[in-house]
py3Dmol code that shows the C-alpha trace and the ligand (Angstrom):
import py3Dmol

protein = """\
ATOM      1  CA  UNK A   1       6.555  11.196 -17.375  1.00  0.00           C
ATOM      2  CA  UNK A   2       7.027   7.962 -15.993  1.00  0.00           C
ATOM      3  CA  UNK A   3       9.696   6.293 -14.543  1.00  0.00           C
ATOM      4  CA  UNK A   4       9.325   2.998 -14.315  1.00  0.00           C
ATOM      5  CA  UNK A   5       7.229   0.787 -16.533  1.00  0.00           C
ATOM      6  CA  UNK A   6       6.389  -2.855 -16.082  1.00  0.00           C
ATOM      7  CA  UNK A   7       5.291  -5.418 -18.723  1.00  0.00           C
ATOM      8  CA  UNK A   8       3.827  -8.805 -18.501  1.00  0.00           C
ATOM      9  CA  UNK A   9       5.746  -9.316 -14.930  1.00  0.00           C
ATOM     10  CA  UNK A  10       5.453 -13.180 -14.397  1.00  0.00           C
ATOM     11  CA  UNK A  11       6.826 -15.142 -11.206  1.00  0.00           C
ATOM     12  CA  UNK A  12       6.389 -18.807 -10.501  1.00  0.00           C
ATOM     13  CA  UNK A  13       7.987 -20.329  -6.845  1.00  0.00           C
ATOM     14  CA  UNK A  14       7.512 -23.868  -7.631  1.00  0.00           C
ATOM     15  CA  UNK A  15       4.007 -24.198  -8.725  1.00  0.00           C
ATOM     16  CA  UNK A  16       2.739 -21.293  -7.181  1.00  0.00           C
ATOM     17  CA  UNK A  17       2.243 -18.582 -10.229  1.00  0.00           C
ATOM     18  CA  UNK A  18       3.078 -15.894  -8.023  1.00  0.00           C
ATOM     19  CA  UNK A  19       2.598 -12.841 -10.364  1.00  0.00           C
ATOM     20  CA  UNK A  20       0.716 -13.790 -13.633  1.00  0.00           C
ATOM     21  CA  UNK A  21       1.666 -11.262 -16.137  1.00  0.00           C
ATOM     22  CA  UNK A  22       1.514  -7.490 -14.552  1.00  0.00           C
ATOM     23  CA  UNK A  23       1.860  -4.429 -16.188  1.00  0.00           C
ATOM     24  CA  UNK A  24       1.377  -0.825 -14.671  1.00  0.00           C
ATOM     25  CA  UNK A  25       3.778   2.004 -14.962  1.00  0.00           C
ATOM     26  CA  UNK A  26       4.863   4.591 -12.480  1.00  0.00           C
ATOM     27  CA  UNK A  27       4.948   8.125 -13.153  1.00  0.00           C
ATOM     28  CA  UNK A  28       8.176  10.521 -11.741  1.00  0.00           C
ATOM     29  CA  UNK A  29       7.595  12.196  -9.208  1.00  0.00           C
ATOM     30  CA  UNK A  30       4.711  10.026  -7.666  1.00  0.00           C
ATOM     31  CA  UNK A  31       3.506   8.014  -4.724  1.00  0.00           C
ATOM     32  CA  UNK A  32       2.306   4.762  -6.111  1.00  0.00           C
ATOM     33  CA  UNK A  33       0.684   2.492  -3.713  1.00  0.00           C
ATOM     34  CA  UNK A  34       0.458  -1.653  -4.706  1.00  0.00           C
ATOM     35  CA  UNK A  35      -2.498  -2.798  -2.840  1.00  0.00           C
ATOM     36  CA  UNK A  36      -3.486  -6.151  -2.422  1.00  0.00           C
ATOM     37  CA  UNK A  37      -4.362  -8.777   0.625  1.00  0.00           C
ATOM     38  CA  UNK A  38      -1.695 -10.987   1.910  1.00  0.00           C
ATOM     39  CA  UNK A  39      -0.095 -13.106  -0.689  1.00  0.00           C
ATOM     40  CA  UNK A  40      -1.248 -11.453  -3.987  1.00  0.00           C
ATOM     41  CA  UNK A  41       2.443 -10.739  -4.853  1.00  0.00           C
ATOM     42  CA  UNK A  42       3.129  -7.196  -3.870  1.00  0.00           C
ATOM     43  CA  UNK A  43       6.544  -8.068  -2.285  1.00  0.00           C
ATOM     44  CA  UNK A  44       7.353 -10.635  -5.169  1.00  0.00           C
ATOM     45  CA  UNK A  45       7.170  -7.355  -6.982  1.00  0.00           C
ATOM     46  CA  UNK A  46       9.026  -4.953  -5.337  1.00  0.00           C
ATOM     47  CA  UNK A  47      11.851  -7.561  -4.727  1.00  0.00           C
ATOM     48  CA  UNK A  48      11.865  -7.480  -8.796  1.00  0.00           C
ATOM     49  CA  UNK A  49      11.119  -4.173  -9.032  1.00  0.00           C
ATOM     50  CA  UNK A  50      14.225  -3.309  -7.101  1.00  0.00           C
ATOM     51  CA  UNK A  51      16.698  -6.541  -8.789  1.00  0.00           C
ATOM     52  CA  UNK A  52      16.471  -8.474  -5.832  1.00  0.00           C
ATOM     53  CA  UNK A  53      14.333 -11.083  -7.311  1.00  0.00           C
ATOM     54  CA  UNK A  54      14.985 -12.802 -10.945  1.00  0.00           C
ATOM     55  CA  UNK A  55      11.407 -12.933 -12.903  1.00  0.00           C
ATOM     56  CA  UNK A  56      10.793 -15.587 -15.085  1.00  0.00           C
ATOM     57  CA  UNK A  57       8.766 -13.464 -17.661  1.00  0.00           C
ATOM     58  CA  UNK A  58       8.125 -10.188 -19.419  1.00  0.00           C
ATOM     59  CA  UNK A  59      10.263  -6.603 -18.374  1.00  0.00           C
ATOM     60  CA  UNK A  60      11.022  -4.321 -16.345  1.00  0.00           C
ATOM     61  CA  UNK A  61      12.722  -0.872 -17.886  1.00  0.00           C
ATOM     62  CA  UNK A  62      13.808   2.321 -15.798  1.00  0.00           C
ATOM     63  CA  UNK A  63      13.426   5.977 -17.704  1.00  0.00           C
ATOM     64  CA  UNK A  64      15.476   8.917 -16.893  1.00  0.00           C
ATOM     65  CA  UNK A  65      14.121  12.879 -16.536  1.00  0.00           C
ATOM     66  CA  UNK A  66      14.178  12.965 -20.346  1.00  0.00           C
ATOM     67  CA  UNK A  67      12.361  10.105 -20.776  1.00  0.00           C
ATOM     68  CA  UNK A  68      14.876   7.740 -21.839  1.00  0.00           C
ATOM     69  CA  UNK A  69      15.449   4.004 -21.536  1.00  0.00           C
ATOM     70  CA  UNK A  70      18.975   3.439 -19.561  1.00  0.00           C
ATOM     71  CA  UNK A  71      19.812   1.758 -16.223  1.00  0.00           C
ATOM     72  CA  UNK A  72      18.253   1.375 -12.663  1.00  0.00           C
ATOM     73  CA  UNK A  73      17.782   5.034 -11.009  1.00  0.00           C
ATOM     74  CA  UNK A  74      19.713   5.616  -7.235  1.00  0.00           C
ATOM     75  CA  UNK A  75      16.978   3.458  -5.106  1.00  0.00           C
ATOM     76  CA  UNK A  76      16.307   3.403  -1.093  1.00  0.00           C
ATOM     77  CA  UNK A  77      14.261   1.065   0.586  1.00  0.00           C
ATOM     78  CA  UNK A  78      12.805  -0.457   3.369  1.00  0.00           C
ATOM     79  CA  UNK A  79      11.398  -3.574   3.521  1.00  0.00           C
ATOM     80  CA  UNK A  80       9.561  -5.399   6.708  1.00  0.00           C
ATOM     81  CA  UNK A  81      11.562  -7.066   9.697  1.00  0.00           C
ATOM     82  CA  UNK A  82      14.412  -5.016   8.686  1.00  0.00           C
ATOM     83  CA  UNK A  83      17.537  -5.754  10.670  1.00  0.00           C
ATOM     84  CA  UNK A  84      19.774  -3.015  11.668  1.00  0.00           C
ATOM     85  CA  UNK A  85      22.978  -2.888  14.197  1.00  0.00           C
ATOM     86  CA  UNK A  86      20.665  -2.827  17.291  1.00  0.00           C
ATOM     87  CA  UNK A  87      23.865  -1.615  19.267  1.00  0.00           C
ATOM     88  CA  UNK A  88      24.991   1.282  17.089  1.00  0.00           C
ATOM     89  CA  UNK A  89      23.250   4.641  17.953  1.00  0.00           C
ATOM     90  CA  UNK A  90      21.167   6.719  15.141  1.00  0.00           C
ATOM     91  CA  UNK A  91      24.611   9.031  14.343  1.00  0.00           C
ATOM     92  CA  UNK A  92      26.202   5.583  13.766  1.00  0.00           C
ATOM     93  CA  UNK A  93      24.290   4.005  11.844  1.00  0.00           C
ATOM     94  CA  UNK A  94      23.725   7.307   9.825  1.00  0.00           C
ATOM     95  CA  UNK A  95      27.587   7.518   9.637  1.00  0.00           C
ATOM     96  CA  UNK A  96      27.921   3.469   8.587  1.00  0.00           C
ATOM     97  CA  UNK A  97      25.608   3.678   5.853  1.00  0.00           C
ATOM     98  CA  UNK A  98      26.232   7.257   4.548  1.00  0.00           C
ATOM     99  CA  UNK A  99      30.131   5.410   4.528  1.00  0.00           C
ATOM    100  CA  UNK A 100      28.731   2.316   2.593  1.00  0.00           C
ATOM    101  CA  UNK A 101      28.475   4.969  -0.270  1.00  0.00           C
ATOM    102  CA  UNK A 102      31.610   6.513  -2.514  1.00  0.00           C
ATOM    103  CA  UNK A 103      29.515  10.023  -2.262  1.00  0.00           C
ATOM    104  CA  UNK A 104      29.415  12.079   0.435  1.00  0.00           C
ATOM    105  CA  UNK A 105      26.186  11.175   2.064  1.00  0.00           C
ATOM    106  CA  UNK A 106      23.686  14.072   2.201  1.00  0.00           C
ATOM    107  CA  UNK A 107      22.761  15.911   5.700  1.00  0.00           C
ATOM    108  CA  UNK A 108      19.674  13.885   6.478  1.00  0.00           C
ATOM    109  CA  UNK A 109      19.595  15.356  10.177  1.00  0.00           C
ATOM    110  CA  UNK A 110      16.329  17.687   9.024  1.00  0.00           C
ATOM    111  CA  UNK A 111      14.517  14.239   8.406  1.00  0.00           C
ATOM    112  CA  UNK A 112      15.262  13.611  12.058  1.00  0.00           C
ATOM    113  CA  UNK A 113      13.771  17.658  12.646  1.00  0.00           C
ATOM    114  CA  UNK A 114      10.918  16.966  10.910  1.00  0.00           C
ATOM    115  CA  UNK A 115      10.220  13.635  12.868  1.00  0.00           C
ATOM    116  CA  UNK A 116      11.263  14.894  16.006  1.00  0.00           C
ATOM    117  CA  UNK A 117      13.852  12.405  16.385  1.00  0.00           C
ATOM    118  CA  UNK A 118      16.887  14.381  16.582  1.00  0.00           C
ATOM    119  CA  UNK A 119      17.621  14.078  20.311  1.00  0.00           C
ATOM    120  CA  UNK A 120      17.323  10.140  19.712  1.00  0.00           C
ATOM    121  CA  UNK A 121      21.300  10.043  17.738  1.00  0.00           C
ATOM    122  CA  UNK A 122      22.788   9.054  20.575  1.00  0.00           C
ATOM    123  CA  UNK A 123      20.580   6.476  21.313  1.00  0.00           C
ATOM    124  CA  UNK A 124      20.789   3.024  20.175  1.00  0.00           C
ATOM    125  CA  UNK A 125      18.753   1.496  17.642  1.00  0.00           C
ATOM    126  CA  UNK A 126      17.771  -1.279  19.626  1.00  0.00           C
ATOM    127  CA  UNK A 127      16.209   0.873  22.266  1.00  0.00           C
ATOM    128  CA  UNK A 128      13.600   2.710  20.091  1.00  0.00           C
ATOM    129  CA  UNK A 129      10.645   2.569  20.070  1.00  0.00           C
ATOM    130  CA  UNK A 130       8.965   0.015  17.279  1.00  0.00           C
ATOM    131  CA  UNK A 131       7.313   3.354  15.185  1.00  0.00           C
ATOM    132  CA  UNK A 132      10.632   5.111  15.922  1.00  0.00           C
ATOM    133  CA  UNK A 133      12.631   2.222  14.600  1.00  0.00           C
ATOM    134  CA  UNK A 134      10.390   2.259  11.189  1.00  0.00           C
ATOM    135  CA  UNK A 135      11.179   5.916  10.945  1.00  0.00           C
ATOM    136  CA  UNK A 136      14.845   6.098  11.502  1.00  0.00           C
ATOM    137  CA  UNK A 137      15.018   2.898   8.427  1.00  0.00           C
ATOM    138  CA  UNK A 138      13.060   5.178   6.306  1.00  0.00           C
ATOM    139  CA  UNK A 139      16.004   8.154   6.718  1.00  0.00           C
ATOM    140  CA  UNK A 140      18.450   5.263   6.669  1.00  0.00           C
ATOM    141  CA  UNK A 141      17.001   4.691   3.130  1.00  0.00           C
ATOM    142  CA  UNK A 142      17.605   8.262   2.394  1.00  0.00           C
ATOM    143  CA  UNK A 143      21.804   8.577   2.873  1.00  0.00           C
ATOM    144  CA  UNK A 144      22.417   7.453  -1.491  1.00  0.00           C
ATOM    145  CA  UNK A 145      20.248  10.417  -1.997  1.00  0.00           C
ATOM    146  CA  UNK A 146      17.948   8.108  -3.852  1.00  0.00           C
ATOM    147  CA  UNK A 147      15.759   9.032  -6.642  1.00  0.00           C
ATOM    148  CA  UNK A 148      13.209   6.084  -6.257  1.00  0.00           C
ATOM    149  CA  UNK A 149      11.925   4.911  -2.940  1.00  0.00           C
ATOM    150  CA  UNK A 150      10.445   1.587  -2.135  1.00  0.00           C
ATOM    151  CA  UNK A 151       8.559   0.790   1.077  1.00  0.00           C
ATOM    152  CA  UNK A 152       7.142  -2.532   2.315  1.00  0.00           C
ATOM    153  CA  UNK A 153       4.318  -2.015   4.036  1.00  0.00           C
ATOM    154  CA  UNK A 154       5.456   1.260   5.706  1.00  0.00           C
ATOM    155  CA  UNK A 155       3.139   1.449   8.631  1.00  0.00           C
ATOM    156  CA  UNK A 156       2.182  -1.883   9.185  1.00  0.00           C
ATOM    157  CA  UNK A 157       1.601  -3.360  13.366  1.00  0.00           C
ATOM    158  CA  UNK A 158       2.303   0.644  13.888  1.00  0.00           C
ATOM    159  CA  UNK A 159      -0.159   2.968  16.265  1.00  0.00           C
ATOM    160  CA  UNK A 160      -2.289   5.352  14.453  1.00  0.00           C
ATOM    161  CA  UNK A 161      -0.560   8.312  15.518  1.00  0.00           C
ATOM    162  CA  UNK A 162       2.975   7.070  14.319  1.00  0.00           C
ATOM    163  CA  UNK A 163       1.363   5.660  11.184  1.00  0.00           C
ATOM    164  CA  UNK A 164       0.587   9.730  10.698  1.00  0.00           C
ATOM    165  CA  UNK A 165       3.468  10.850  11.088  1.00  0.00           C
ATOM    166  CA  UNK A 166       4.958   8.473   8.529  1.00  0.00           C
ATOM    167  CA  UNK A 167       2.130   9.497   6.403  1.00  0.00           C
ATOM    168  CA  UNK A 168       4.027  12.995   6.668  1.00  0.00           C
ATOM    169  CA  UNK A 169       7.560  11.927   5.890  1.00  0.00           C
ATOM    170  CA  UNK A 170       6.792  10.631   3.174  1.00  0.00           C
ATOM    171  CA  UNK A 171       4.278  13.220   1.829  1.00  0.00           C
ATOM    172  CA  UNK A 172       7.742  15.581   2.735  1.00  0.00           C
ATOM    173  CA  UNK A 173       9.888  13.053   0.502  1.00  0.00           C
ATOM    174  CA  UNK A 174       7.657  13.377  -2.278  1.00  0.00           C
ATOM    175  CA  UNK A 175       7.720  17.025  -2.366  1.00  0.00           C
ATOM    176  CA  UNK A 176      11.149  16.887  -2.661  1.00  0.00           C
ATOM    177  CA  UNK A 177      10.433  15.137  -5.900  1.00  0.00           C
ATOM    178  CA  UNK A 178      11.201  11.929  -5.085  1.00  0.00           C
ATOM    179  CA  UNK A 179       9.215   8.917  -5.985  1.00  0.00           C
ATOM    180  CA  UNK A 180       7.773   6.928  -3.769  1.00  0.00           C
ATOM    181  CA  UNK A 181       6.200   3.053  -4.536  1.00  0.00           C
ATOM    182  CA  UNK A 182       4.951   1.241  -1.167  1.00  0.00           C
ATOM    183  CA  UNK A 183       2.931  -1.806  -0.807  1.00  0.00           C
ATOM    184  CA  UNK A 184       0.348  -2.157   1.385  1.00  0.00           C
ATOM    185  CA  UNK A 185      -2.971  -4.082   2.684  1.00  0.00           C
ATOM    186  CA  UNK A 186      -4.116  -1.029   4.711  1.00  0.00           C
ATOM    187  CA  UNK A 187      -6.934   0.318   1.928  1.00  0.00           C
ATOM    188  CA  UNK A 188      -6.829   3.547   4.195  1.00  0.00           C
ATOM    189  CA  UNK A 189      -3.050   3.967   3.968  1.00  0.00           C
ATOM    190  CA  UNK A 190      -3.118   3.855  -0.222  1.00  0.00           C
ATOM    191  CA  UNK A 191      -6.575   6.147  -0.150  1.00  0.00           C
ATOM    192  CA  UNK A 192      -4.485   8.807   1.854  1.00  0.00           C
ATOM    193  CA  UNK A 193      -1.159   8.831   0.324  1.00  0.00           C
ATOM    194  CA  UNK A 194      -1.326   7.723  -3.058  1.00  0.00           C
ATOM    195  CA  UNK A 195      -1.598   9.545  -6.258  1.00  0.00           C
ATOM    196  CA  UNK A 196      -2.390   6.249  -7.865  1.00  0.00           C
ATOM    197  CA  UNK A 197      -2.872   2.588  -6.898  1.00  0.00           C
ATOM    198  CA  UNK A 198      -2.414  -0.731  -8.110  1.00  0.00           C
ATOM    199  CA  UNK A 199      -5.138  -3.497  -6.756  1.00  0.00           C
ATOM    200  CA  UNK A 200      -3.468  -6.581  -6.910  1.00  0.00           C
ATOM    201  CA  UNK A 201      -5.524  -9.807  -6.577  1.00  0.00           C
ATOM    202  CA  UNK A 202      -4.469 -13.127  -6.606  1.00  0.00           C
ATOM    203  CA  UNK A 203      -0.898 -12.126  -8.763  1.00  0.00           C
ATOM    204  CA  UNK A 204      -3.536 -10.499 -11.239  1.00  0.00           C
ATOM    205  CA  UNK A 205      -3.566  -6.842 -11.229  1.00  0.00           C
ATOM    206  CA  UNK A 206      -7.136  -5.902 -11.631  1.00  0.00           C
ATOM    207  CA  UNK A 207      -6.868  -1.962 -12.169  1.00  0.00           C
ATOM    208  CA  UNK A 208      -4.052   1.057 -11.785  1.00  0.00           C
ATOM    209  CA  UNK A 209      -5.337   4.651 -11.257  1.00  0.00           C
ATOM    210  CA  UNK A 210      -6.539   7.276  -9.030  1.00  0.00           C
ATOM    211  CA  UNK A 211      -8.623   6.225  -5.723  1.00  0.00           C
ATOM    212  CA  UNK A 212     -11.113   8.644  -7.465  1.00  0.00           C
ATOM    213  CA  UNK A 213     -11.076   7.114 -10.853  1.00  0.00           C
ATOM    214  CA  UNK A 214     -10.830   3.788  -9.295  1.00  0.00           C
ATOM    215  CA  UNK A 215     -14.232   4.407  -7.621  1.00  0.00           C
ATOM    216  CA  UNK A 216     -15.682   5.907 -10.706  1.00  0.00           C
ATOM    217  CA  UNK A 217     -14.480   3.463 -12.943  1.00  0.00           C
ATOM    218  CA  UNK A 218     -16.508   0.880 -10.765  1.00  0.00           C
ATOM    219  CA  UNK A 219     -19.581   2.839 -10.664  1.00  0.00           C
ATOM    220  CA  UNK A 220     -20.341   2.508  -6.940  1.00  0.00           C
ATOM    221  CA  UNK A 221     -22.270   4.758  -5.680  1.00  0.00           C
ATOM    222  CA  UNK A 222     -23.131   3.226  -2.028  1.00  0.00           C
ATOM    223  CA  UNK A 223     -22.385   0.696  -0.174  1.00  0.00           C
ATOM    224  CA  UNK A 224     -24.393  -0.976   2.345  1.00  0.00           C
ATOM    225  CA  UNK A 225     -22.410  -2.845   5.038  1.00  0.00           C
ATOM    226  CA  UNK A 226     -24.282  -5.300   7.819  1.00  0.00           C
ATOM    227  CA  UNK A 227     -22.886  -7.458  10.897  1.00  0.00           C
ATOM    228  CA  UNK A 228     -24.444  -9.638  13.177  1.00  0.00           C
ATOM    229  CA  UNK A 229     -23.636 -11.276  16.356  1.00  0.00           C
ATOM    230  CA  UNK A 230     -25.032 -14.370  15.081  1.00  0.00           C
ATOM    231  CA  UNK A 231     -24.305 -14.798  11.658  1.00  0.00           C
ATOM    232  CA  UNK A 232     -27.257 -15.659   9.919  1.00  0.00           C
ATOM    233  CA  UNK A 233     -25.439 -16.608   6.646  1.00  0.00           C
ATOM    234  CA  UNK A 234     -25.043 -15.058   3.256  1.00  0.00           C
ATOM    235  CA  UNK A 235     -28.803 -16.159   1.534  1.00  0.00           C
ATOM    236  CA  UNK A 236     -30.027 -13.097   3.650  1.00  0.00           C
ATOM    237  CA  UNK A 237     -28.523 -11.258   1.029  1.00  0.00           C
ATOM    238  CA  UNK A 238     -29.883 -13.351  -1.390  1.00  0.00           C
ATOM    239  CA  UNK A 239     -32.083 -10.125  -3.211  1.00  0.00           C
ATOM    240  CA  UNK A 240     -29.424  -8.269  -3.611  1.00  0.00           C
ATOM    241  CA  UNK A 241     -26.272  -8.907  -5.842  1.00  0.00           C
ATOM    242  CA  UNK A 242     -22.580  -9.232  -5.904  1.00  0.00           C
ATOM    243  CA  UNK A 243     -22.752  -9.876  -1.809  1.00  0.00           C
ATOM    244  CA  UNK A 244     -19.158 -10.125  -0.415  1.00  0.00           C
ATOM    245  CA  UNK A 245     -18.132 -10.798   2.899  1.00  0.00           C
ATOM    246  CA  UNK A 246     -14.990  -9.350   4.485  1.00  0.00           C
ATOM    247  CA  UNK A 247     -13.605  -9.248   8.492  1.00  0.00           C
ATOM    248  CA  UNK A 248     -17.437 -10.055   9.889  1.00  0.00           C
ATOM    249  CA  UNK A 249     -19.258  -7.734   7.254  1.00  0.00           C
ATOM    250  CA  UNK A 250     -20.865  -8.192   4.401  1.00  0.00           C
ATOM    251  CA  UNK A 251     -21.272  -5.356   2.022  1.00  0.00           C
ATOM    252  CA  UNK A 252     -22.725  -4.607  -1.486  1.00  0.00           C
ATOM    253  CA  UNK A 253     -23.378  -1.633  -3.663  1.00  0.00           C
ATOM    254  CA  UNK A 254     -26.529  -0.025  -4.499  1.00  0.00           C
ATOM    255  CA  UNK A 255     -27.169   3.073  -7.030  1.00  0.00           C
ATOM    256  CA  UNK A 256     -29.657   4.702  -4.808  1.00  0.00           C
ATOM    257  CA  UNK A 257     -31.250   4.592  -1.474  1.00  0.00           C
ATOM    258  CA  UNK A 258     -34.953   4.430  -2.024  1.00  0.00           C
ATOM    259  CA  UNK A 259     -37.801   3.247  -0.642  1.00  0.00           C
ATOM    260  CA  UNK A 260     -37.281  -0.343  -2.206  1.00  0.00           C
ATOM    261  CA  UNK A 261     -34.060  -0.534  -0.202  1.00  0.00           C
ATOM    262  CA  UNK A 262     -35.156   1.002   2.825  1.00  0.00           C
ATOM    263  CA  UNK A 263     -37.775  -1.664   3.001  1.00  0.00           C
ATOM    264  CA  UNK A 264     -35.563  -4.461   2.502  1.00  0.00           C
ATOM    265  CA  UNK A 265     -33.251  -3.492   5.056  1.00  0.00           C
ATOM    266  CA  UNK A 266     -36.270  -3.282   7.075  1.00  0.00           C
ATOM    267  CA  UNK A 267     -36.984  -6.949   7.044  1.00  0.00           C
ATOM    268  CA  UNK A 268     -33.416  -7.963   7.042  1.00  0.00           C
ATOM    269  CA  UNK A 269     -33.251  -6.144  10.037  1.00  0.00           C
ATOM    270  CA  UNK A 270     -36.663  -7.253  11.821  1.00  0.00           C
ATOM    271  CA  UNK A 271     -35.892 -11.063  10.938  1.00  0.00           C
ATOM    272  CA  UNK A 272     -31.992 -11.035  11.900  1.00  0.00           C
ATOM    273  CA  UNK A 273     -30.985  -8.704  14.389  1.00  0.00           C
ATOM    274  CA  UNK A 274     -27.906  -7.098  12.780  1.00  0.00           C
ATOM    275  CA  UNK A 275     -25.732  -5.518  15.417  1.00  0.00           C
ATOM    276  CA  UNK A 276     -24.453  -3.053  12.633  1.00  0.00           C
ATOM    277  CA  UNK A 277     -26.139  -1.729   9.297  1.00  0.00           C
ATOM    278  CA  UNK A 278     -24.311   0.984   7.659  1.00  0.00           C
ATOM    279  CA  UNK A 279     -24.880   3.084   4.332  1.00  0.00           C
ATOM    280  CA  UNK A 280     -22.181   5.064   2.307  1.00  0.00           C
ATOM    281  CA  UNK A 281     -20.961   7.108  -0.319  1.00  0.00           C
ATOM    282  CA  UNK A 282     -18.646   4.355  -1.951  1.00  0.00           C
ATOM    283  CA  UNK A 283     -14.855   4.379  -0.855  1.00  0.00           C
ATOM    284  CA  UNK A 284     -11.847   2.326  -2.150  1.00  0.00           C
ATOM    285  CA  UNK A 285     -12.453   0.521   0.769  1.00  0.00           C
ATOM    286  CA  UNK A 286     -16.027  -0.984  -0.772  1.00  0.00           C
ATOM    287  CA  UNK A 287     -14.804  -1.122  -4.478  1.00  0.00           C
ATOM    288  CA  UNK A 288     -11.071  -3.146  -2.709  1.00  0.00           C
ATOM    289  CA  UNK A 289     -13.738  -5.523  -1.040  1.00  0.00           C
ATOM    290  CA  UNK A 290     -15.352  -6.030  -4.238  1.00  0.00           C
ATOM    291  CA  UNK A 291     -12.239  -6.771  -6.270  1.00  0.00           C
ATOM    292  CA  UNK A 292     -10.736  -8.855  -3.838  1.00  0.00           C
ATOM    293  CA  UNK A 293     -13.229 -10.646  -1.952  1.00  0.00           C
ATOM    294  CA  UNK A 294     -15.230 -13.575  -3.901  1.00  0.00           C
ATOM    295  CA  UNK A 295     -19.404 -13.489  -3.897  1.00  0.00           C
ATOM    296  CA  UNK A 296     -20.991 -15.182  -1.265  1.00  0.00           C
ATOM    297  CA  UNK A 297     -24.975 -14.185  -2.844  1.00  0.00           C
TER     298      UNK A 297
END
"""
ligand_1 = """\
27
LIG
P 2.230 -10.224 -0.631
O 3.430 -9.353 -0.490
O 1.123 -9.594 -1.412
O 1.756 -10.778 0.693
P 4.045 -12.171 -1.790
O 4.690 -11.561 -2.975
O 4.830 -12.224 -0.520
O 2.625 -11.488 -1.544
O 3.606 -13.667 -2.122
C 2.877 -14.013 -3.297
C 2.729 -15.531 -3.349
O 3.994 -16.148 -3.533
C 2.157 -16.152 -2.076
O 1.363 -17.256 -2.458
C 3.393 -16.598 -1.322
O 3.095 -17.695 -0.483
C 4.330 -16.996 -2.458
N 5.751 -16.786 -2.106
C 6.323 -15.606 -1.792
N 7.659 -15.755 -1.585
C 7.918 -17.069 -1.757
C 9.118 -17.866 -1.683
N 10.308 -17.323 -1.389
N 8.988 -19.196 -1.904
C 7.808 -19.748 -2.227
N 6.647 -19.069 -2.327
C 6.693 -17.741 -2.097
"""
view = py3Dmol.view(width=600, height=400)
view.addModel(protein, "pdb")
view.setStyle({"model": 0}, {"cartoon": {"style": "trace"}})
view.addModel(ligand_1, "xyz")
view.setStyle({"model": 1}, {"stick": {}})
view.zoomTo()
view.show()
């Protein structure tokens, strides 16, 4: 049943055309990842999304457990470069925003359990760590009780281990029912946590659905990646089709790896060196590149 639905979302700052008509919905109950590079308008959206942000077109309505139209649900969130009291301690800041609320907050101490946090409440804010400071705003978000949680980037500059344990709170938050919408550019971070995802491209969103179906729907079935340390440019690809290039790699899809393709990697190979050649069972990671990333051959 969803709980938010979206309709022909436009934004315009200036003559940018930030968001050019989206639409997706987002099902109770769910983690629902918007995916997109840098400046497609995934925040633009979740600024919207949560009222902060006028839109200049279409609608956004909010859907109760029985399924009907009425007001914005309780929402938490945490957006990037969030600023806190750096002074106040964890209790305090529990205590100041739990206060900011007419109900009695709700004991959020066995958020701190679960992150192993709880013997940082009487330490200040400012004096955590960066991945500990992301994961005390995250409970933060949690004093309202909120039914709809909205993350900016969650894990983003974060280590790998901390960006795991994240992972897990909100994993934990979901299966408390909550729902959970987070954007991201991390294509790992959507694969891993998301139940669906929304690939945003240029304020276009190209597809909504599974990572699964989202492969399938795009037919890939490998993906062959190369890098050199001297580029030799993209008409090396020039055989092959739909050639994009991404971070120092360029990648296409093939539907089988035969002798045909074996050979031509063979030359490519004897002529040019490649410091890397890699072939894969297709990930969202291949089909992202493809949505996102224009053709070079
Ligand atoms: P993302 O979150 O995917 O990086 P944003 O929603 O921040 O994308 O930005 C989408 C587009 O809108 C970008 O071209 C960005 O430069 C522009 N933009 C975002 N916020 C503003 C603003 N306050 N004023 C002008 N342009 C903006």
């Amino acid at each position: 049943m969803k709980i938010i639905s979206v309709t022909g979302l436009q934004k315009k700052y200036g003559n940018v055309q930030a968001l050019k008509g989206i639409s997706f919905e987002v099902g109770r109950g769910e983690i629902f990842a918007m995916l997109g590079p840098n400046g497609s308008g995934k925040t633009t959206t979740l600024e919207i999304l949560l009222g902060l942000r006028r839109h200049d077109g279409g609608k956004v309505e909010h859907f109760d457990a029985k399924g009907q139209a009425g007001p914005m649900p309780r929402v938490g969130a945490v957006f990037q470069g969030r600023v806190y009291y750096e002074s106040l301690t964890v209790s305090e800041l529990i205590k100041y925003y739990g206060e900011l609320y007419r109900a009695p907050p709700p004991d959020i101490s066995r958020y701190l359990d679960m992150v192993n946090l709880k013997e940082k409440l009487d330490t200040q804010y400012g004096n955590l760590s960066g991945g500990q400071q992301q994961q005390i705003a995250i409970i933060l978000a949690l004093v309202n009780d909120p039914e709809v949680l909205f993350f900016d980037e969650p894990s983003n500059a974060l280590d790998p281990q901390v960006r795991l344990k994240i992972w897990d709170l909100i994993r934990k938050l979901k299966s408390e029912g909550k729902t959970i919408i987070f954007t991201t550019h991390y294509i790992e971070e959507a694969e891993a946590l998301a139940d669906r995802v929304s690939i945003l491209s240029k304020g276009e969103l190209v597809i909504t659905d599974s990572p699964g179906n989202i492969i399938k729907k795009y037919n890939e079935n490998y993906t062959v990646e190369f890098s050199f340390e001297k580029d030799a440019g993209a008409g090396v690809f020039n055989r092959f089709s739909d050639v994009r290039f991404r971070d120092g790699i360029y990648s296409f899809s093939v539907d089988a790896i035969d002798g045909d393709l074996m050979q031509a990697l063979t030359e490519i190979s004897d002529k040019h060196k490649p410091s890397r050649i890699s072939i894969g069972k297709s990930s969202l990671q291949s089909v992202f590149v493809k949505i996102t990333e224009e053709k070079v051959a």
